[in-house]
C-alpha positions as CSV (number, residue, x, y, z in Angstrom):
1,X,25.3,11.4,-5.5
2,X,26.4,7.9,-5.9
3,X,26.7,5.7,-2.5
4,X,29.6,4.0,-1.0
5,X,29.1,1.0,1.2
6,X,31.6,3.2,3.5
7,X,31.3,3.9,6.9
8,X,30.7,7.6,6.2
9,X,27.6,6.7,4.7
10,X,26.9,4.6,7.2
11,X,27.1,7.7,10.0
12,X,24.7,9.3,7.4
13,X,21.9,6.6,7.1
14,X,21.9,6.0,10.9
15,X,21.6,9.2,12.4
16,X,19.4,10.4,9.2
17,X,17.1,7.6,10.6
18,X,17.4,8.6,14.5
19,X,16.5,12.4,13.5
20,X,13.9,10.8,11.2
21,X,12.1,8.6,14.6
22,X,12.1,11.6,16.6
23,X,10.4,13.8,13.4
24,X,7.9,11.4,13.6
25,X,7.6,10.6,17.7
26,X,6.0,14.5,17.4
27,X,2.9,13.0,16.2
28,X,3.0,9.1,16.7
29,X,3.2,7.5,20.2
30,X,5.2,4.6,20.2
31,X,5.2,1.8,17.0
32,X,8.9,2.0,17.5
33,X,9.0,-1.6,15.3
34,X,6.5,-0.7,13.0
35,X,8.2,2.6,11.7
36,X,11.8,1.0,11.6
37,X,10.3,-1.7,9.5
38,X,8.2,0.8,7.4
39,X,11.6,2.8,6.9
40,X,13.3,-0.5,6.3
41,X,11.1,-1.8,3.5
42,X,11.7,1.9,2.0
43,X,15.0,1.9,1.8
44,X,15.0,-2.0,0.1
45,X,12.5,-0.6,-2.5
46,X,9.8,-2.4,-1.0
47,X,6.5,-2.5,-0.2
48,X,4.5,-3.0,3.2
49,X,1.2,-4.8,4.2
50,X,-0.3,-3.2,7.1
51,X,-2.9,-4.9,9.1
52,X,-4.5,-3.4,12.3
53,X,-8.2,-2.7,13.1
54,X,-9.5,1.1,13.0
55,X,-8.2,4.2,14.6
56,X,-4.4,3.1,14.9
57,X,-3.6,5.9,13.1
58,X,-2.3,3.8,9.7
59,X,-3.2,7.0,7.6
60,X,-1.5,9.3,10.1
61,X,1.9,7.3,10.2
62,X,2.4,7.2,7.1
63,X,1.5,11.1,5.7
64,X,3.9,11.7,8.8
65,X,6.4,9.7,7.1
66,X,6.2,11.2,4.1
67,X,6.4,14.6,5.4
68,X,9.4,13.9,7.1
69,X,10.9,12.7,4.4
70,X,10.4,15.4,1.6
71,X,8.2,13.0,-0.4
72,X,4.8,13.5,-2.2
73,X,2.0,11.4,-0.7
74,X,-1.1,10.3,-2.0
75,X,-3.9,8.4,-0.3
76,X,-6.3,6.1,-2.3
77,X,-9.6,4.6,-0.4
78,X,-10.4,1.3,-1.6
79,X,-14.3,1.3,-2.6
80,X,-16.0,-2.2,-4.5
81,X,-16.4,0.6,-7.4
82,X,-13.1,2.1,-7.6
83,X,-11.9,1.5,-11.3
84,X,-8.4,1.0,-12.8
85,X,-8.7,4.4,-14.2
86,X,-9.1,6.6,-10.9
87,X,-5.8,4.7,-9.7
88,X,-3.1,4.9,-12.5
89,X,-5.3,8.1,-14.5
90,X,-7.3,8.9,-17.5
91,X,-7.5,10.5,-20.8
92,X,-9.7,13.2,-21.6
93,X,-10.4,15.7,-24.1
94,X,-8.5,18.8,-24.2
95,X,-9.9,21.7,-27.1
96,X,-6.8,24.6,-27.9
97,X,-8.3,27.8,-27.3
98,X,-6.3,29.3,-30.5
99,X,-6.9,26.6,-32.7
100,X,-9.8,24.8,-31.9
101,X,-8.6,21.6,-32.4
102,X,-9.4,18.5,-30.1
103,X,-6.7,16.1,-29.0
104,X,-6.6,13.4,-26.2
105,X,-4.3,14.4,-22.7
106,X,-3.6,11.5,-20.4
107,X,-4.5,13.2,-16.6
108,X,-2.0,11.1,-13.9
109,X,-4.1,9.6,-11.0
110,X,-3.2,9.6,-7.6
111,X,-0.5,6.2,-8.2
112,X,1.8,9.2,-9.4
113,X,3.1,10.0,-5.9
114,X,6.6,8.9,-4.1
115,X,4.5,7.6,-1.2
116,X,0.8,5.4,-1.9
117,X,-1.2,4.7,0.6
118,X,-3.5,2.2,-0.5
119,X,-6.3,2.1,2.6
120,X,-8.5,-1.3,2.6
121,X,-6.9,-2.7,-0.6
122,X,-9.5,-5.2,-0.3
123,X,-12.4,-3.7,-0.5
124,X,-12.1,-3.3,-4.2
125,X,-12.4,-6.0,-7.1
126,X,-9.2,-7.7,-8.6
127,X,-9.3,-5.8,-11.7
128,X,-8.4,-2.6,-9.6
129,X,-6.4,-4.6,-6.9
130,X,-4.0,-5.9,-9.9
131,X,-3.7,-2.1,-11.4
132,X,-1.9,-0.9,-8.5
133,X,0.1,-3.9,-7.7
134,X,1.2,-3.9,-11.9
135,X,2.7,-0.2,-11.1
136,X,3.9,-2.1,-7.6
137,X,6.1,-4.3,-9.7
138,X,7.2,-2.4,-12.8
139,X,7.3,1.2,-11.4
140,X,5.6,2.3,-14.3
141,X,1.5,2.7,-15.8
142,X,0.7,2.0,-19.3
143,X,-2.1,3.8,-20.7
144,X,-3.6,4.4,-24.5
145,X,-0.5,2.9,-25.6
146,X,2.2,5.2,-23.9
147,X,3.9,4.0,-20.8
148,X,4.9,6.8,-18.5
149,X,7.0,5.9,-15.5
150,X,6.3,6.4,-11.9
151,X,8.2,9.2,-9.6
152,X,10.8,7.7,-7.9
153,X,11.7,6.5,-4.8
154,X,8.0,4.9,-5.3
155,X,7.0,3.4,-2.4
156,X,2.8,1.4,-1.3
157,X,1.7,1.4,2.1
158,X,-1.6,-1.2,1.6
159,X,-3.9,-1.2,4.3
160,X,-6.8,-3.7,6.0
161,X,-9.0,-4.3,8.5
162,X,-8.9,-7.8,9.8
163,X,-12.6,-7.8,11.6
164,X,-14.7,-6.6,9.1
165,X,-14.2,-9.3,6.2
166,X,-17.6,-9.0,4.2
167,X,-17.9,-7.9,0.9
168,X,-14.0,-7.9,0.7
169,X,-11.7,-9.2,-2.0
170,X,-8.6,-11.1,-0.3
171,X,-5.8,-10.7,-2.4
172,X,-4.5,-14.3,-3.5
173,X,-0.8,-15.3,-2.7
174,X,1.2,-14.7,-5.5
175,X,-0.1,-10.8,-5.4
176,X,0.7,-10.8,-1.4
177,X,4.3,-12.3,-2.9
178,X,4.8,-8.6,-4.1
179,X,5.2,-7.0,-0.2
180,X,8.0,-7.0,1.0
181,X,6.6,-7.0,4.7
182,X,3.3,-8.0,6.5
183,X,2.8,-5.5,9.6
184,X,0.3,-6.1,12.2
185,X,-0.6,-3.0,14.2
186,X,-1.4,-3.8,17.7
187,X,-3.1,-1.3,20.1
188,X,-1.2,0.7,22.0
189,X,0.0,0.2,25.5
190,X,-1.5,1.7,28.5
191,X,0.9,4.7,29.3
192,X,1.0,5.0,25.2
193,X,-2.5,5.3,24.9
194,X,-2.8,8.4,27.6
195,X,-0.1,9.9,26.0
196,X,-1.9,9.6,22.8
197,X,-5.3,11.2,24.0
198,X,-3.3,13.8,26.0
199,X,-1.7,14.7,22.8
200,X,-5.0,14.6,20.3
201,X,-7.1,16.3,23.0
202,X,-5.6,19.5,23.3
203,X,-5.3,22.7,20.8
204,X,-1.3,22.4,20.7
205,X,-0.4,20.7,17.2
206,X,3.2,19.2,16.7
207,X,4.6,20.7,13.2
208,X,6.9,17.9,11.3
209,X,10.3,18.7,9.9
210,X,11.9,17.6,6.5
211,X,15.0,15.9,7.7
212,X,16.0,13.7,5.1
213,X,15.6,14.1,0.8
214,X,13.7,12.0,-2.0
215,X,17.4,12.0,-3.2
216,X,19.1,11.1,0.3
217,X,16.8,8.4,0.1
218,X,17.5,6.9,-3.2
219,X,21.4,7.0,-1.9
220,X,20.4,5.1,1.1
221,X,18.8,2.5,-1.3
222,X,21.7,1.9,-3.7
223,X,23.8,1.7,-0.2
224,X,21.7,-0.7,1.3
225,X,22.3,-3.1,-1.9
226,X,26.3,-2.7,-1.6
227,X,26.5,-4.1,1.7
228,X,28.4,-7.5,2.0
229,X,26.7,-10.3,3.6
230,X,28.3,-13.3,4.8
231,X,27.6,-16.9,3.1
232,X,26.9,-18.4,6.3
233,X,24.1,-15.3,6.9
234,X,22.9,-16.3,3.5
235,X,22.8,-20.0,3.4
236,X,21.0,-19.6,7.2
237,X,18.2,-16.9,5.2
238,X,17.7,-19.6,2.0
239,X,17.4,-22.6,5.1
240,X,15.1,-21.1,7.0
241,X,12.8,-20.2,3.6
242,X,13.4,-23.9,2.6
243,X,12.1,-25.3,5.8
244,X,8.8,-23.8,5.1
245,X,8.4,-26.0,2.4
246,X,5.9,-29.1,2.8
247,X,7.6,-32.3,1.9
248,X,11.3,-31.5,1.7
249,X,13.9,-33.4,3.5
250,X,14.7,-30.9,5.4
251,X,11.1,-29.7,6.2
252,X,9.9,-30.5,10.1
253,X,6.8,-32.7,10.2
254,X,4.7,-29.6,11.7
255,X,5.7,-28.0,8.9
256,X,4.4,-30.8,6.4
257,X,1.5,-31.0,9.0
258,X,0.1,-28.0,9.2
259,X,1.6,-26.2,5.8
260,X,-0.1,-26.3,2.2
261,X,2.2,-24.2,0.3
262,X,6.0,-22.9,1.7
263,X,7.8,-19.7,0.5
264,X,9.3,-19.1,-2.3
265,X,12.7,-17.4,-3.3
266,X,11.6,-13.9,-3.5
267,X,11.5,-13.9,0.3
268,X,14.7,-15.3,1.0
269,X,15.6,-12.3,-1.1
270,X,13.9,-9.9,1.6
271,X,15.0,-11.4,4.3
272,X,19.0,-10.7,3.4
273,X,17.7,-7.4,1.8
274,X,15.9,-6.6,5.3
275,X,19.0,-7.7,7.5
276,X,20.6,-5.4,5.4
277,X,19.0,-2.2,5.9
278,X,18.3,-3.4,9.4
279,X,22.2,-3.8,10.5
280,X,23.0,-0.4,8.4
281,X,20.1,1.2,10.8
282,X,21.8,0.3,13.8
283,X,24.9,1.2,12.6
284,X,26.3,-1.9,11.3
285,X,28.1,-2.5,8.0
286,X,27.2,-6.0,7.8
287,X,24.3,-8.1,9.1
288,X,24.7,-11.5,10.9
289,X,21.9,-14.5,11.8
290,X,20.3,-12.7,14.6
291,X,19.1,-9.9,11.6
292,X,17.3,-12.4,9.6
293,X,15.9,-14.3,12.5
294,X,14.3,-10.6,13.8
295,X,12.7,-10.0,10.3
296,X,11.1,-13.7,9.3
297,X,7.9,-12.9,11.1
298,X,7.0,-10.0,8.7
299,X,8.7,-11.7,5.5
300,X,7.8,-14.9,5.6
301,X,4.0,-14.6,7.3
302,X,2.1,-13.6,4.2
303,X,4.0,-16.4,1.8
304,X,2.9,-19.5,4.0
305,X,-0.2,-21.1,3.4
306,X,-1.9,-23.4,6.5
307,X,-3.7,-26.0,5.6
308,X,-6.9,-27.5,7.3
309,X,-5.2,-29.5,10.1
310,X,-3.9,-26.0,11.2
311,X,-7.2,-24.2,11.1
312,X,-8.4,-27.5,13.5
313,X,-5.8,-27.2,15.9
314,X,-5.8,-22.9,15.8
315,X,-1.7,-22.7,14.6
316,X,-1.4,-19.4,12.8
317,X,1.6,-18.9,10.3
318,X,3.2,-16.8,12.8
319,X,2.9,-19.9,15.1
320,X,4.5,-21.4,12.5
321,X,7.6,-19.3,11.8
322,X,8.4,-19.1,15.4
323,X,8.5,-22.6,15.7
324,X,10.9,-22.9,12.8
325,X,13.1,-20.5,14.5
326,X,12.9,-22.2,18.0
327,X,13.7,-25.4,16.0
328,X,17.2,-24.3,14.3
């Protein structure tokens, strides 16, 4: 089914996503942004950051995700001796019963799944880390030679815990470069948090239903890319990307203050991508300012780099990036 920047389409991809929320508001309380931003990055062929300390239900979102999108999940648990091999899969020795002859059989590991959740990404070495984030970027795991490609859509959800930070391997920037989105899970609410214990507590469980396909989705992403966008919504993206940039003309002096390193292209490519999917979710054909404004937060905080003077004064790169769009 090939997809149409149409408005029919557009009826399709919005309500999909409604009937898709309320799938998932059966088991999650609340998270309204989170998910929208989850589906968002999904639908841009992303991939998604998720920070938030234990017992937010990270693993639970995202299986319920999955299952409410007809897609195979698979959860890996970051360990310091995790190897390569029990992430992308391993050859082994296969004897035919008739013949007796021995030959080698590549086994797929658990990366060959629509959905990855990757939990704690780093609690494992770099040598693991960067075997996942390869099949991140090319979609596809060579072993023993033979490249075999990943199902598709193909789509990480990496996890971690921001209190616990010992014996961890932080991943450096130019692999962070490769998520689309950094989410921070907060706790829930008051009211949220009774509803959630109400809910958990009791013997009545909530059964998810498939209301969108693997293929539905992979229409929704080739639609997401035929959208038009406005120069002026572009040249304000690429701005906002450049102002993060420490010594550039058009760079605030907080910026050159507190900033080591700015963001590169790549996410002024998500945040266009991001307005896009954003504006088709709430029914829109086209995105405007306000969209790329509402997603610098998540694009932009993981691709900025504070310097000393910031860690002095406590300014965060979230600090930062509001700033910048208080400033414009």
């Amino acid at each position: 089914m090939q997809a149409e920047a149409s408005p029919e389409t557009l009826t399709d991809l919005h309500d999909g996503f409604n009937r898709l929320r309320a799938e998932v508001a059966k088991i999650i309380v609340g998270q309204d942004d989170i998910i929208q931003q989850i589906f968002i990055s999904l639908i841009c062929r992303g991939h998604v950051l998720l920070i938030g300390v234990p017992g937010l239900a990270k693993t639970l979102l995202i299986r319920t995700l999955a299952d409410a999108v007809e897609l195979k999940f698979s959860r890996i648990q970051f360990t310091p001796d995790l190897m390569p091999s029990d992430i992308t899969g391993t050859e082994i020795i296969e004897e035919d019963a008739t013949t007796g002859r021995r030959a080698f059989k590549f086994v797929k590991g658990p990366v060959f799944a629509n959905v990855v959740l990757a939990d704690e990404i780093n609690r494992t070495p770099p040598k693991t880390q960067a075997a996942l984030l390869e099949a991140m970027q090319e979609h596809r795991v060579t072993a023993a030679g033979e490249t075999f490609s990943l199902p598709e859509p193909f789509f990480v959800l990496a996890t971690q815990n921001p209190i616990e930070q010992e014996g961890t391997y932080p991943l450096p920037e130019a692999q962070l470069d490769r998520f689309m989105l950094n989410l921070w899970l907060d706790y829930p609410d008051f009211d949220q948090e009774v509803e959630v214990v109400r809910k958990t507590t009791g013997s009545a469980s909530a059964k998810v239903n498939q209301v969108m396909s693997g293929e539905d989705l992979m229409t929704y992403q080739q639609f997401v890319r035929q959208l038009p966008v406005a120069d002026n919504v572009i040249e304000h993206a690429v701005r906002l990307v450049s102002m993060t940039r420490p010594g550039r003309d058009d760079a605030p002096d907080f910026v050159t203050n507190y900033l080591g390193y700015g963001a590169g292209p790549r996410a002024s490519q998500y945040l266009i991508l991001g307005a896009k999917a954003l504006a088709a979710l709430e029914g829109r054909l086209t995105p405007d300012m306000a969209d790329v404004d509402r997603l610098a937060v998540p694009v932009l905080r993981h691709r900025i780099v504070t310097n000393f003077n910031a860690e002095a004064d406590g300014v965060s790169a979230v600090d930062i990036v509001n700033r910048l769009l208080e400033s414009r």
